[in-house]
C-alpha positions as CSV (number, residue, x, y, z in Angstrom):
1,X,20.8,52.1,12.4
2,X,19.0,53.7,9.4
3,X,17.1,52.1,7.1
4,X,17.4,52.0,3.1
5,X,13.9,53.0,3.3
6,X,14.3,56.6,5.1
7,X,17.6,57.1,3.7
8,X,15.9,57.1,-0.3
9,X,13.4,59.3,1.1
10,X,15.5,61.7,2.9
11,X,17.7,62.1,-0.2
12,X,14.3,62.8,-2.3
13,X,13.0,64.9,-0.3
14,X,16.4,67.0,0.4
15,X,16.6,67.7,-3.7
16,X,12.7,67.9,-3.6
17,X,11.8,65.5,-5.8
18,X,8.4,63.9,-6.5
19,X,8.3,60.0,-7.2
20,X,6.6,61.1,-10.1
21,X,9.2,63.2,-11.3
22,X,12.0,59.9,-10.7
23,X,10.0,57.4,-12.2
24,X,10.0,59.5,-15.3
25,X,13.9,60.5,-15.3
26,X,14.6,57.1,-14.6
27,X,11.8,54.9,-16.0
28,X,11.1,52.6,-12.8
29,X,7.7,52.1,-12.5
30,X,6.1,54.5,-9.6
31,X,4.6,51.4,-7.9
32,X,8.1,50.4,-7.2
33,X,9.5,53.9,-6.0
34,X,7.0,53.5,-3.6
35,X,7.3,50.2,-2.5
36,X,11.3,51.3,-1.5
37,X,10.1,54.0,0.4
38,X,7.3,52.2,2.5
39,X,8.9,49.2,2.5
40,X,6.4,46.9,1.1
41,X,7.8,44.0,0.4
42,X,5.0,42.8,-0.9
43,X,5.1,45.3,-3.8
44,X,9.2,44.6,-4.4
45,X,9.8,43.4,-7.8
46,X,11.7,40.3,-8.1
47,X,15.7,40.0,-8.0
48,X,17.7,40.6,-10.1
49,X,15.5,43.6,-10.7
50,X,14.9,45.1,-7.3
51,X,18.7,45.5,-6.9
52,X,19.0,46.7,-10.1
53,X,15.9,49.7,-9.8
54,X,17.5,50.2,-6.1
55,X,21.2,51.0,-7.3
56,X,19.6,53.5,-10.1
57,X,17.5,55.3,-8.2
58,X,20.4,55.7,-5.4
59,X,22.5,56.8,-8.1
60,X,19.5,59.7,-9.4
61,X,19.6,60.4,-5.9
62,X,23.6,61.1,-5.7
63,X,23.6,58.6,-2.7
64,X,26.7,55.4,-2.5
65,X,24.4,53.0,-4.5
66,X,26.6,49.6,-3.4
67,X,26.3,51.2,0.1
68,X,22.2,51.3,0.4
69,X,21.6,48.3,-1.6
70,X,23.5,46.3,0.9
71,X,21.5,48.2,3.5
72,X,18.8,47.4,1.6
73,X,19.3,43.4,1.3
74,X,20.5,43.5,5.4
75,X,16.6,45.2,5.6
76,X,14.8,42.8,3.8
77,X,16.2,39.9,1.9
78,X,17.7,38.4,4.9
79,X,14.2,39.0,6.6
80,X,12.5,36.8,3.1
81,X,15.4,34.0,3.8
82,X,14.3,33.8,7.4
83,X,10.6,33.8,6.3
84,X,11.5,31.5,4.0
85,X,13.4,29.0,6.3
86,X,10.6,28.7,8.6
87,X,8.1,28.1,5.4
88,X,11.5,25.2,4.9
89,X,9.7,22.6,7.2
90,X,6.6,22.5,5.6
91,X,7.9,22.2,1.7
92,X,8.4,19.6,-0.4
93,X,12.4,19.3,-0.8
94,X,14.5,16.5,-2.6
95,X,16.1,15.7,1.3
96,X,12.4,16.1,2.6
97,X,11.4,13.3,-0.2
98,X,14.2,11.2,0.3
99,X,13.4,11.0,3.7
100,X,10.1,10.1,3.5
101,X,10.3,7.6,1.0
102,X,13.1,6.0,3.7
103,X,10.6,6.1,6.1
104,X,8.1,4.6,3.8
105,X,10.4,1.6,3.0
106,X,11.3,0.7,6.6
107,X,7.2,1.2,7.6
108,X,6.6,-1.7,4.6
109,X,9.3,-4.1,5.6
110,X,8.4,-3.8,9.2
111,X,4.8,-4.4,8.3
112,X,6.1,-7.4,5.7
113,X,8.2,-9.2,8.8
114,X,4.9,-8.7,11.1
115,X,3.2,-10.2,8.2
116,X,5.4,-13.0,7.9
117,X,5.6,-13.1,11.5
118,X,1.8,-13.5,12.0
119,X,1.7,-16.0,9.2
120,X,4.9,-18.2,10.8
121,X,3.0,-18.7,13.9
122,X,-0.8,-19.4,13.5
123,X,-1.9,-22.8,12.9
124,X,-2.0,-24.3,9.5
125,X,-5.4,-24.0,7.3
126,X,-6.7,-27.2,6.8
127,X,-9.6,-28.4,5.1
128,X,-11.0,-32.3,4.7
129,X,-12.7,-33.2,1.4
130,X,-14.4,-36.1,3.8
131,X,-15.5,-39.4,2.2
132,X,-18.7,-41.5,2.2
133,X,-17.6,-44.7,4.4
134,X,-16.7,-47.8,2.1
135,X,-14.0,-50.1,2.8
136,X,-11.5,-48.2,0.9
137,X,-11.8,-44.3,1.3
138,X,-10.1,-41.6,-0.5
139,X,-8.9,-38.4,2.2
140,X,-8.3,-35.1,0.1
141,X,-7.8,-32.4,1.4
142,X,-5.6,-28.8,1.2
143,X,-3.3,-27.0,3.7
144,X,-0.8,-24.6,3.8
145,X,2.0,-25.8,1.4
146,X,4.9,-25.4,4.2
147,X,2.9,-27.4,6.6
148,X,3.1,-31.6,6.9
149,X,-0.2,-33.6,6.7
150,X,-0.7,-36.7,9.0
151,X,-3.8,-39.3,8.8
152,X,-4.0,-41.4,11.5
153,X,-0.6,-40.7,12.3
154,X,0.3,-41.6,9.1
155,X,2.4,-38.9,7.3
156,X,0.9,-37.7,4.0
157,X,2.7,-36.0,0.5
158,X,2.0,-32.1,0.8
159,X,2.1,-31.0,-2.7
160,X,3.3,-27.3,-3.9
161,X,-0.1,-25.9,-3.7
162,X,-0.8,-27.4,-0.1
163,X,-3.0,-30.6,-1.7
164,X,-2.7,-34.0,-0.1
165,X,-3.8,-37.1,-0.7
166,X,-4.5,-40.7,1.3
167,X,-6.1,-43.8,0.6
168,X,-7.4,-45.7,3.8
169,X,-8.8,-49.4,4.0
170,X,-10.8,-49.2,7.0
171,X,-11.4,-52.7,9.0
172,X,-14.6,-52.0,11.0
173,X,-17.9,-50.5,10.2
174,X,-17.3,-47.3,12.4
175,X,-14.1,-45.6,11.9
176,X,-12.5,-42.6,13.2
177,X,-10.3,-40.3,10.8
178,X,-7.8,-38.0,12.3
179,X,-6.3,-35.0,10.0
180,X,-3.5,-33.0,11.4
181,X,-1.6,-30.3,9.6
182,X,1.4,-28.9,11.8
183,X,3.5,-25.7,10.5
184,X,7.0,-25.4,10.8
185,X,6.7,-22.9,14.2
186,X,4.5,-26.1,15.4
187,X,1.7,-25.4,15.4
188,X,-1.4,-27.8,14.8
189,X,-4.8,-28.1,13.2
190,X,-6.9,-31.0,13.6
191,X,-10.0,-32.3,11.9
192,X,-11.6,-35.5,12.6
193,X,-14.7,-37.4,11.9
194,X,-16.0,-40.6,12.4
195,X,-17.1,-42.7,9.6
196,X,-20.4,-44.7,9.2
């Protein structure tokens, strides 16, 4: 199967022409003549042009121009789409971006269900503003807001920001305090002291 390549030169070389000589009857640069002849695609000029210079110069050559360009594009433009399709993995595409910002999404919401996951099932925070002993004290104290508070069993208002709030009469001199803070998996967290 004979190439575009030797059949220009062939042709040239039959009506002994110099590439000299053709790139001044038919002003395409000489770089280019020679690029067509040693097939250095490096050195082809871009399309529409490279079809364009190879179908005149056929035609100075009195070779089937339609015939050798096709040649021609079998040679090396289906060798550049090849080249090109394997370069295809490794470039940035609109389906290459729209699948990674698909995979980006489902990484976050898988992380955010994790998170939730994580938070759902460890034990409330809880921490006890604890008073100096008197008969009456004052518990304060914050937790998580979707947690309930008891003090000595005794449920306690959770407000929106996870505040609570008891008032205690205690009836001996030594008293112990019991906090607990349960989240809705069920899980606890106590804090306790005893009062002097």
């Amino acid at each position: 199967m004979k190439r575009a390549s030797f059949l220009l030169q062939t042709a040239r070389l039959d009506k002994e022409f110099t590439l000299d000589e053709i790139s001044k009857k038919t002003k395409i640069p000489l770089r280019y003549l020679q690029a067509f002849e040693n097939e250095t695609q490096a050195g082809f000029p871009d399309e529409p042009y490279c079809s364009l210079m190879l179908k005149e110069y056929a035609d100075f050559l009195g070779l089937n121009s339609s015939e050798l360009v096709s040649v021609f594009r079998r040679d090396h433009i289906n060798k550049t789409a090849n080249q090109n399709s394997q370069n295809y993995f490794l470039s940035i595409t609109p389906q290459f971006t729209y699948y990674l910002i698909i995979s980006l999404l489902i990484i976050l919401f898988a992380l955010y269900l994790i998170f939730e996951y994580i938070k759902f099932n460890r034990p409330p925070v809880l921490s006890v503003d604890w008073p100096v002993y008197s008969k009456i004290v004052e518990i304060k104290g914050k937790t998580d807001s979707e947690s309930t508070v008891k003090v000595n069993q005794s449920p306690v208002v959770v407000d929106q920001n996870g505040n609570f709030f008891k008032k205690l009469e205690l009836s001996t001199s030594e008293a112990k305090i019991v906090v607990e803070s349960t989240s809705p998996a069920g899980k606890t967290t106590i804090e306790e002291k005893i009062l002097k």
